[in-house]
DOLO-633564 format. One record per residue (C-alpha): residue in one letter; x, y, z; residue number from 0. Coordinates in steps of 0.5 Angstrom, whole numbers, plus 500, padded with zeros to 3 digits. Layout:
BEGIN
[site a [X Y Z] NUM];
...
END
This chain:
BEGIN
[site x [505 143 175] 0];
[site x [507 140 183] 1];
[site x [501 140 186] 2];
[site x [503 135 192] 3];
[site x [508 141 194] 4];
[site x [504 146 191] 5];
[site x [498 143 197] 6];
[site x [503 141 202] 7];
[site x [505 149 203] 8];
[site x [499 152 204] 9];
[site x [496 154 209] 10];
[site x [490 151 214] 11];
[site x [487 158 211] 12];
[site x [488 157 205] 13];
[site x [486 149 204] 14];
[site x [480 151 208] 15];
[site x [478 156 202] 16];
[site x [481 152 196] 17];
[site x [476 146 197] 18];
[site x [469 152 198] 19];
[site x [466 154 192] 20];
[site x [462 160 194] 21];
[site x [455 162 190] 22];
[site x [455 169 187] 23];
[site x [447 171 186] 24];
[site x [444 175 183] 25];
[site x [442 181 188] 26];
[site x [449 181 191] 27];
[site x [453 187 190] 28];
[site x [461 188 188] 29];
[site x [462 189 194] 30];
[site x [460 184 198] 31];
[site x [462 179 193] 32];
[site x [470 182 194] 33];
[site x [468 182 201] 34];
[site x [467 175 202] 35];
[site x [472 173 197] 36];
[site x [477 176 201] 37];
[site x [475 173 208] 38];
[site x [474 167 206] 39];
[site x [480 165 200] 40];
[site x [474 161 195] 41];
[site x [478 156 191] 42];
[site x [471 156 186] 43];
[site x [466 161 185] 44];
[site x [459 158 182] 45];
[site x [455 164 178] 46];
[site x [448 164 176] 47];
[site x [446 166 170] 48];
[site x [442 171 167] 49];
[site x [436 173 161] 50];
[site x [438 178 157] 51];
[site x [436 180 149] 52];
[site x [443 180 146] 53];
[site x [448 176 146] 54];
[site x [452 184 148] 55];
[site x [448 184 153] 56];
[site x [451 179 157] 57];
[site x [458 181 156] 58];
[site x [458 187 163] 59];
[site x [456 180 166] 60];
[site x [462 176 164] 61];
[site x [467 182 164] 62];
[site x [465 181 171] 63];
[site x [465 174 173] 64];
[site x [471 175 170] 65];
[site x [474 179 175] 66];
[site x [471 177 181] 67];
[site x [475 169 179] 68];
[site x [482 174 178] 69];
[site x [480 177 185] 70];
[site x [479 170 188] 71];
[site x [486 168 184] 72];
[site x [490 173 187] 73];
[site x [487 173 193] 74];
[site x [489 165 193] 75];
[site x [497 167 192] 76];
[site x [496 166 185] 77];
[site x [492 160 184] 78];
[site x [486 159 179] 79];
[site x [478 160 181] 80];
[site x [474 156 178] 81];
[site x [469 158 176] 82];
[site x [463 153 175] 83];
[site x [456 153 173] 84];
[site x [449 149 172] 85];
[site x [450 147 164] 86];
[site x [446 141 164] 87];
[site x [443 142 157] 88];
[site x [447 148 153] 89];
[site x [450 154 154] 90];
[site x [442 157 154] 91];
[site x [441 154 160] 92];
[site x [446 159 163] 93];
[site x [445 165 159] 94];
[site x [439 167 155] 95];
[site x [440 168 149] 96];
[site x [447 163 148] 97];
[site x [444 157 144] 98];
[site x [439 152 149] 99];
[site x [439 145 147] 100];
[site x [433 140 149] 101];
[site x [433 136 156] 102];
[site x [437 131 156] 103];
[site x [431 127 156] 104];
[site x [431 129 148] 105];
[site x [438 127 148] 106];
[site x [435 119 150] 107];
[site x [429 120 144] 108];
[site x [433 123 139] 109];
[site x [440 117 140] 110];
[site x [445 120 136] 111];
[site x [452 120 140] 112];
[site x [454 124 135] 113];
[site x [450 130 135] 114];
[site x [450 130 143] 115];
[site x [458 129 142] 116];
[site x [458 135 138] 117];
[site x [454 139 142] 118];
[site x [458 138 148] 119];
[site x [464 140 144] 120];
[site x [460 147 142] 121];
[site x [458 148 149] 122];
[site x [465 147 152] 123];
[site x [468 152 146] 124];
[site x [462 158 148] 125];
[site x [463 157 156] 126];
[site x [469 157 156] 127];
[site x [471 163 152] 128];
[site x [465 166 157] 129];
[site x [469 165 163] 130];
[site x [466 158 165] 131];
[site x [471 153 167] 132];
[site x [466 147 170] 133];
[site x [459 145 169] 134];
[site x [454 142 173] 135];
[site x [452 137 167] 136];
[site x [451 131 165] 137];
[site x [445 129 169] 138];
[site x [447 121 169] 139];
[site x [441 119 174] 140];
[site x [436 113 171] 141];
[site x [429 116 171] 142];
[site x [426 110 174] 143];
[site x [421 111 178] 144];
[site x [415 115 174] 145];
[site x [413 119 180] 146];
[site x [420 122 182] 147];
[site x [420 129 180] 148];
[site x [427 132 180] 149];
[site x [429 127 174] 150];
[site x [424 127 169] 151];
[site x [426 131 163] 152];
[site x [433 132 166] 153];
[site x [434 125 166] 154];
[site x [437 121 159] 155];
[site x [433 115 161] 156];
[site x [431 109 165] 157];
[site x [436 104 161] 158];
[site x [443 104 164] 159];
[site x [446 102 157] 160];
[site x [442 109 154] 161];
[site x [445 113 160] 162];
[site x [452 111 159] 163];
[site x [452 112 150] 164];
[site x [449 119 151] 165];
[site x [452 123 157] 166];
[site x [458 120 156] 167];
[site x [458 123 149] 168];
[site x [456 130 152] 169];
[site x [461 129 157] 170];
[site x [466 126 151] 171];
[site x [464 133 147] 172];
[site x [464 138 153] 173];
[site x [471 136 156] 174];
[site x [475 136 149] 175];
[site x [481 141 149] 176];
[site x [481 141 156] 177];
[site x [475 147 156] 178];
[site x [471 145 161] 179];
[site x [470 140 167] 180];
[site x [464 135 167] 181];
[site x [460 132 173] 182];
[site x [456 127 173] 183];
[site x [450 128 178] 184];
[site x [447 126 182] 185];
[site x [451 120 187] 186];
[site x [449 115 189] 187];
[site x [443 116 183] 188];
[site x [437 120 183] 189];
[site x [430 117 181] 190];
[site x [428 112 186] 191];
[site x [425 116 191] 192];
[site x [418 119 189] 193];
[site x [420 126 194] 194];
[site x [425 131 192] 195];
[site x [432 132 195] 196];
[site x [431 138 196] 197];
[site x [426 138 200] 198];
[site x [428 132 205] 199];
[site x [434 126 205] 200];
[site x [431 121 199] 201];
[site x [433 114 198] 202];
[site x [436 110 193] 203];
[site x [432 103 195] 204];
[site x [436 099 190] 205];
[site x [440 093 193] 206];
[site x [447 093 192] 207];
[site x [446 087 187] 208];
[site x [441 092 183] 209];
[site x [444 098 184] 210];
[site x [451 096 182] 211];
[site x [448 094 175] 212];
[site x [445 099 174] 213];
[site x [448 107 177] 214];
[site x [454 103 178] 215];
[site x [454 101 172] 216];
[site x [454 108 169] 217];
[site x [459 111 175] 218];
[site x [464 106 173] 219];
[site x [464 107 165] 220];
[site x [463 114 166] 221];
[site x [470 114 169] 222];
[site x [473 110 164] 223];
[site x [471 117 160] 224];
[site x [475 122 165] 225];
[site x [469 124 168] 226];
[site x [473 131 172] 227];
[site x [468 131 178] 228];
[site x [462 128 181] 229];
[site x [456 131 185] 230];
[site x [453 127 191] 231];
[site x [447 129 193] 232];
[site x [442 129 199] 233];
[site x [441 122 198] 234];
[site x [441 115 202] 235];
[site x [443 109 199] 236];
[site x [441 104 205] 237];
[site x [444 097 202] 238];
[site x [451 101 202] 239];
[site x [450 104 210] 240];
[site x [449 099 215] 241];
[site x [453 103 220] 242];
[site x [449 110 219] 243];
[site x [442 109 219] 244];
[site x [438 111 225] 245];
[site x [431 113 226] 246];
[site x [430 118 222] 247];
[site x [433 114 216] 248];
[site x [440 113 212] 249];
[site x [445 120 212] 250];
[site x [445 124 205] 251];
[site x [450 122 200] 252];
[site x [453 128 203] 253];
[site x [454 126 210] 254];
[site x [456 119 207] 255];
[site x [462 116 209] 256];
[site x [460 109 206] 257];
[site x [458 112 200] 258];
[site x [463 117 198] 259];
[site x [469 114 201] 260];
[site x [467 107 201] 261];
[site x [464 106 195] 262];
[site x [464 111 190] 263];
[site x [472 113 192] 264];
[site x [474 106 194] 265];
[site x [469 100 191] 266];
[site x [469 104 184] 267];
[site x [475 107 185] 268];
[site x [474 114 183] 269];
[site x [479 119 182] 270];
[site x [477 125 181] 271];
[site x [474 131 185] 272];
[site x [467 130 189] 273];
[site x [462 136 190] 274];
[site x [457 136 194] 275];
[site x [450 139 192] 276];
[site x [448 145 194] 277];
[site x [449 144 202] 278];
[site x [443 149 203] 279];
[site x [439 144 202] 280];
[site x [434 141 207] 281];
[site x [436 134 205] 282];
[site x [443 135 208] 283];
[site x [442 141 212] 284];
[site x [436 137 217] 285];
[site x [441 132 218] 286];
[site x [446 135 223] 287];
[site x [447 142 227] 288];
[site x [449 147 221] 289];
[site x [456 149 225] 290];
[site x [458 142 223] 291];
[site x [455 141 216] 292];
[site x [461 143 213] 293];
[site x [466 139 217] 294];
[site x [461 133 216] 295];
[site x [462 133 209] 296];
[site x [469 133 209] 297];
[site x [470 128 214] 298];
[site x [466 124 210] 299];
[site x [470 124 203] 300];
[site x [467 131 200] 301];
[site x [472 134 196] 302];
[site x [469 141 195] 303];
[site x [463 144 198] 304];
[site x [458 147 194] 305];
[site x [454 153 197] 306];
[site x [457 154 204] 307];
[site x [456 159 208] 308];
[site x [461 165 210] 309];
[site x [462 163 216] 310];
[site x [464 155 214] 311];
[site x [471 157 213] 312];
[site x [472 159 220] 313];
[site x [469 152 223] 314];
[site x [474 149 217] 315];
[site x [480 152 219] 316];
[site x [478 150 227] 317];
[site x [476 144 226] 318];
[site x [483 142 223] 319];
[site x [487 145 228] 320];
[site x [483 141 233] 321];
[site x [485 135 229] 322];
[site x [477 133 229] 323];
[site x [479 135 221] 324];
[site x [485 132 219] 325];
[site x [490 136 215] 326];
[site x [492 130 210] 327];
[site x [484 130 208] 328];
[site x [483 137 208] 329];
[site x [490 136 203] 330];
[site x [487 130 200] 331];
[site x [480 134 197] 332];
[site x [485 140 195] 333];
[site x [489 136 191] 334];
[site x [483 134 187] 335];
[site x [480 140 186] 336];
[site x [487 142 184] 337];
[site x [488 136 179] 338];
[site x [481 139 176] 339];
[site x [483 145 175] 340];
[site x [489 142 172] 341];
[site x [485 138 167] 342];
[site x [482 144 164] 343];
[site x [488 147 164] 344];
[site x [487 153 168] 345];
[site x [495 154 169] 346];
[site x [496 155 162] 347];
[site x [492 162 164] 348];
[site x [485 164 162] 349];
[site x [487 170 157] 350];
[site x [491 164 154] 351];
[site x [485 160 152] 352];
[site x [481 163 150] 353];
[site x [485 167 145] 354];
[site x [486 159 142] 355];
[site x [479 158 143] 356];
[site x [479 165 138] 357];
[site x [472 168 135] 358];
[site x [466 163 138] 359];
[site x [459 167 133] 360];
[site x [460 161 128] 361];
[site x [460 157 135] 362];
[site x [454 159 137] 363];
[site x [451 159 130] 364];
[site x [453 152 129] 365];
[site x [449 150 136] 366];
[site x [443 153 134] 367];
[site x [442 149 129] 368];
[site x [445 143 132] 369];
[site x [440 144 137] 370];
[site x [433 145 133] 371];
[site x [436 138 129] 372];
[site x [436 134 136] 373];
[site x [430 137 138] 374];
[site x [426 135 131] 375];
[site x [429 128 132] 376];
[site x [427 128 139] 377];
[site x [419 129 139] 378];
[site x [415 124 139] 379];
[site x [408 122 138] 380];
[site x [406 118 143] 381];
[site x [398 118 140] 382];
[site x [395 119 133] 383];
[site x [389 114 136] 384];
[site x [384 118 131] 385];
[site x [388 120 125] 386];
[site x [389 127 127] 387];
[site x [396 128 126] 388];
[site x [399 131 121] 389];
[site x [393 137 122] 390];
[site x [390 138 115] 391];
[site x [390 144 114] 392];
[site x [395 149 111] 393];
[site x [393 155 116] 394];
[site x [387 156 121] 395];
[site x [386 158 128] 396];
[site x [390 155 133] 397];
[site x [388 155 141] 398];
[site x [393 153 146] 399];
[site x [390 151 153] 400];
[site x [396 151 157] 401];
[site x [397 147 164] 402];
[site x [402 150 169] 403];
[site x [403 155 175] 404];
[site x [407 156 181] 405];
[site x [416 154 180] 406];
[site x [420 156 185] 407];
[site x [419 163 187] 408];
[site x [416 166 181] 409];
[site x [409 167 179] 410];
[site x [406 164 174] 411];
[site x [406 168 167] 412];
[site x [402 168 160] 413];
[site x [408 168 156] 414];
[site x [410 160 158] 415];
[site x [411 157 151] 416];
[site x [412 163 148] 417];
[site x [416 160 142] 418];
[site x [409 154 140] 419];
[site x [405 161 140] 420];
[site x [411 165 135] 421];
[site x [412 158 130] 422];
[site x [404 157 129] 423];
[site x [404 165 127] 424];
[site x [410 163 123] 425];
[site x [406 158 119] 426];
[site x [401 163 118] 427];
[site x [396 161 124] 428];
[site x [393 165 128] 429];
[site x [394 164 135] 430];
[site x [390 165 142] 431];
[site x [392 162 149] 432];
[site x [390 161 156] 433];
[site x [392 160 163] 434];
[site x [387 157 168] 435];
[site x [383 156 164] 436];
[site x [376 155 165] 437];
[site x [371 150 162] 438];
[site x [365 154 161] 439];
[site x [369 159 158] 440];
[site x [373 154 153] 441];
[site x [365 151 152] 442];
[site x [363 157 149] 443];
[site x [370 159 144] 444];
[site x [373 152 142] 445];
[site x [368 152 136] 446];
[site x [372 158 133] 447];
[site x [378 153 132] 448];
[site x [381 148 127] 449];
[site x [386 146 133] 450];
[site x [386 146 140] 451];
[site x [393 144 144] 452];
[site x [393 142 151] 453];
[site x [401 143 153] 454];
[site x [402 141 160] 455];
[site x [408 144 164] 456];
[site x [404 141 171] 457];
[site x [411 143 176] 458];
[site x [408 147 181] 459];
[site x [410 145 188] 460];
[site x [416 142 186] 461];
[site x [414 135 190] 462];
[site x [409 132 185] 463];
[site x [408 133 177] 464];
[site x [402 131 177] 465];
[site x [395 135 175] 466];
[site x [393 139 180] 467];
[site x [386 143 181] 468];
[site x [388 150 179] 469];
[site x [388 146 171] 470];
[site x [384 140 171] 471];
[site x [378 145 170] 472];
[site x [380 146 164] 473];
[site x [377 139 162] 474];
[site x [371 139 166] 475];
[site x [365 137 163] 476];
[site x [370 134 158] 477];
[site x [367 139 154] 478];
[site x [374 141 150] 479];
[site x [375 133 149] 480];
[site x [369 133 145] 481];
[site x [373 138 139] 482];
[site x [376 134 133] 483];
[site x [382 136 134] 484];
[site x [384 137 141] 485];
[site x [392 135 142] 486];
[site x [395 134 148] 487];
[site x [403 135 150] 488];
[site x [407 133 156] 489];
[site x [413 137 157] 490];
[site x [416 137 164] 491];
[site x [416 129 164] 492];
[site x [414 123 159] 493];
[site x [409 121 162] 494];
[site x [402 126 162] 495];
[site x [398 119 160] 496];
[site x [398 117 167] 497];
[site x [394 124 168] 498];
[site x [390 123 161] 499];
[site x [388 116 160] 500];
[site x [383 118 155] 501];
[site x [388 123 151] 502];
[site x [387 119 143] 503];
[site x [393 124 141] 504];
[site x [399 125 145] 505];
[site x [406 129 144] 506];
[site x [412 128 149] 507];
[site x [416 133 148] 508];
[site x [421 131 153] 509];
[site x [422 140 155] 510];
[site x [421 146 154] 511];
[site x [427 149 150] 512];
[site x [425 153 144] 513];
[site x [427 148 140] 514];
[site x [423 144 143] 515];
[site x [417 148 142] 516];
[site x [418 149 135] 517];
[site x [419 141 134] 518];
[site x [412 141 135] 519];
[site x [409 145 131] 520];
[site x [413 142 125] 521];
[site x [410 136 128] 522];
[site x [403 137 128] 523];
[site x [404 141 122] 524];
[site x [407 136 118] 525];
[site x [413 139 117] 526];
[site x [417 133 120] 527];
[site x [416 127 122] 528];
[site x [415 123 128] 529];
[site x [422 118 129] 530];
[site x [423 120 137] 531];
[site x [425 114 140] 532];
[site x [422 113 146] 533];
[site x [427 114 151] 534];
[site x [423 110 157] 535];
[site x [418 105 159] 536];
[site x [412 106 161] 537];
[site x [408 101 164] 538];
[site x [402 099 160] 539];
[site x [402 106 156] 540];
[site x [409 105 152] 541];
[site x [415 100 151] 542];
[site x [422 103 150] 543];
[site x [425 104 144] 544];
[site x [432 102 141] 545];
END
């Protein structure tokens, strides 16, 4: 393919459309979809998923997914659509019920290059033969700080080496045969900050010495791997920024030309395609008018703009023909979006590939139980103070206490970890829960049980994963404490203890997939034991293990 005359003949139109992927979500009708595409000549279209029962139910959605990249195609002059999505943890991530690995998180705990590998091979063949071509995974931030709550589970580890041997055998796995395109996220590293991105423009606050030891390091050796694309988020890098810091802080990455063209682009020589995160993020949008944020990003060094607004075509296509955008760098960033598409061999025609991927049940069969063996080897008993795990009985009463609330905008519902309820009656427990609930009331029943579980998912606000007040009353008193088998279990980071000092047993579980929770049922149970590895440090609780 000659993608230097492909890009030199085409229109200010169509370069202006190849470098947007336009996000499908779900309320949005065909025909605003086809309207949009028509207007605005999306080179990539990024589609949300979907919950369903039954892998067949998921097939009108793909058939449609399908048809709106054609359109996009034929709208483009036959160039390819790439269709991209968030896969940061298997094909479940995107579709329920396709198979659902654990958090990368669990990846770290678990250590195997292997099965990770293997895993990223399973999820490139079940993506693509469903019509994705790009993903938005592996996370490669370093989860530092303990505070930060963007990372957290999402993250492999705080140790750079660790980081680099297991995303990069997902990014090895899923980017084999050409399947699918990794993107390594989010530059210039996520996992300082204590804030969230979303929210605001976060810092990086490394100097350049530690930060090129460290999210340098990842960077440089992921690119030794092919990695395809790169994801910059809303976040400030100041040891990098010295002539673009003002009173309100350091541009995002995203607006950043020291960061994107400078030193990701220039210092560690990456040649690949440079993706923004979601550009309706306050973190990029607070810093500049809207009518400029998406030529703002390209003249920065931005290659492909997630998220973009409709009318953000227009403001491109005038920005180039005053010359504030020029045409070479509105050339450049197509390029590389069309050697990505390249690479995963969208020329050959989509029909093509996924006749050769053939029939994926065995696929999917073989991810499930690689996911439920990651997941077996990942969780870790942080705590067992007083002996009470592996629990001493073969059945009983089990009452799980659950720690959660508020997440984006859904409503908080009582079928959170419903997988740990299904695996307990399936060894033959019996099982009741609670949400927000109360000490008294637990005062009153606690007796009842041979096994009490606190299982914490603290995510609420999105700016702190911290216990908040809406469960903390759970324990007032410390009346549940008193019971001789009360268990804690941190799911949405690693590091519950720092809310629970005084918990004499405790279980990080490193996520919330199903076989995560059925990992620890097994674990209390006995039925597997305990060889996570502590995938990070945390001060004065637990060392990291190798």
């Amino acid at each position: 393919m000659d993608i230097k005359t492909l890009v030199e003949n085409m229109s200010i139109e169509e370069l202006c459309g190849q470098v947007l992927s336009y996000d499908i979500q779900p309320g949005d009708t065909e025909e605003e979809t086809f309207a949009t595409i028509e207007k605005i000549l999306p080179g990539s279209l990024f589609v949300c998923g979907e919950q369903k029962e039954t892998v067949e139910e998921l097939t009108p959605k793909f058939e449609k997914d399908k048809e709106f990249q054609r359109k996009a195609t034929q709208r483009a002059g036959g160039i390819p659509c790439i269709m991209a999505t968030d896969v940061e943890h298997g094909p479940g991530a995107f579709c329920k019920p396709l198979p659902e690995l654990p958090n990368p998180m669990a990846w770290g705990a678990c250590n195997d290059e292997k099965l990770i590998e293997r895993a990223g091979e399973l999820t490139g063949r079940i993506c693509r033969k469903n019509g994705i071509h790009y993903i938005f995974g592996p996370v490669v931030d370093l989860n530092i700080n303990f505070r930060n709550p963007v990372t957290a589970v999402r993250s492999v580890s705080d140790d750079a080496d660790r980081v680099i041997r297991i995303a990069g055998a997902y990014v090895r796995g899923v980017q084999k045969n050409g399947y699918l395109a990794a993107c390594g996220k989010h530059f210039p590293g996520d996992g300082m900050d204590e804030r969230n991105q979303h929210f605001m423009t976060t810092v990086n606050s490394l100097s350049k010495e530690e930060w090129m030891a460290s999210y340098g390091k990842v960077y440089k050796e992921m690119f030794k791997l092919g990695l395809s694309s790169v994801m910059v988020g809303h976040i400030s890098c100041p040891a990098f920024q010295s002539d673009e810091i003002d009173e309100y802080g350091a541009l995002p990455g995203t607006l950043s030309k020291q960061l994107i063209t400078d030193l990701l682009k220039g210092e560690l020589g990456f040649e690949g395609c440079v993706i923004s995160d979601a550009m309706s993020m306050i973190g990029a949008c607070a810093r500049v008018d809207l009518d400029k944020l998406a030529v703002s990003f390209f003249k920065a060094g931005g290659d492909m703009m997630l998220f973009p607004e409709v009318e953000d075509h227009q403001r491109l296509v005038d920005a180039v023909k005053s010359g504030e955008l020029p045409i070479e760098r509105m050339r450049d960033a197509a390029t590389r979006c069309l050697k990505m598409k390249e690479k995963v061999r969208l020329f050959e025609g989509v029909q093509a590939i996924e006749e050769e991927i053939g029939d994926i049940s065995a696929d999917i069969e073989e991810l499930e139980t690689l996911a439920q063996t990651i997941a077996d080897r990942a969780v870790k008993i942080v705590r067992n103070n007083e002996g009470v795990l592996p629990i001493k009985k073969e059945k009983g009463k089990v009452l799980i206490v659950k720690f959660g609330g508020h997440y984006f905008h859904q409503e908080p519902v009582n079928a959170a970890f419903e997988f740990i309820e299904k695996e307990f009656v399936a060894q033959g427990w019996e099982v009741n829960s609670m949400f927000f609930a109360k000490h008294r009331k637990l005062k009153e029943i606690m007796d009842d049980y041979d096994l009490v579980l606190i299982v914490c998912d603290s995510d609420i606000s999105g700016s702190s994963k911290r216990i908040g007040w809406d469960n903390i009353m759970a324990l007032w008193r410390g009346y549940i404490l008193k019971h001789k088998n009360v268990v804690f279990v941190g799911t949405d980071d690693a590091y519950k203890l720092f809310d629970f000092p005084y918990a004499k047993t405790y279980i990080n579980l490193f996520g919330q997939a199903p076989c995560l929770q059925r990992a620890l049922v097994k674990l209390i149970l006995g039925k597997i034991e305990s060889v996570g590895k502590n995938p990070v440090r945390f001060e004065g609780y637990f060392e990291r293990e190798d």
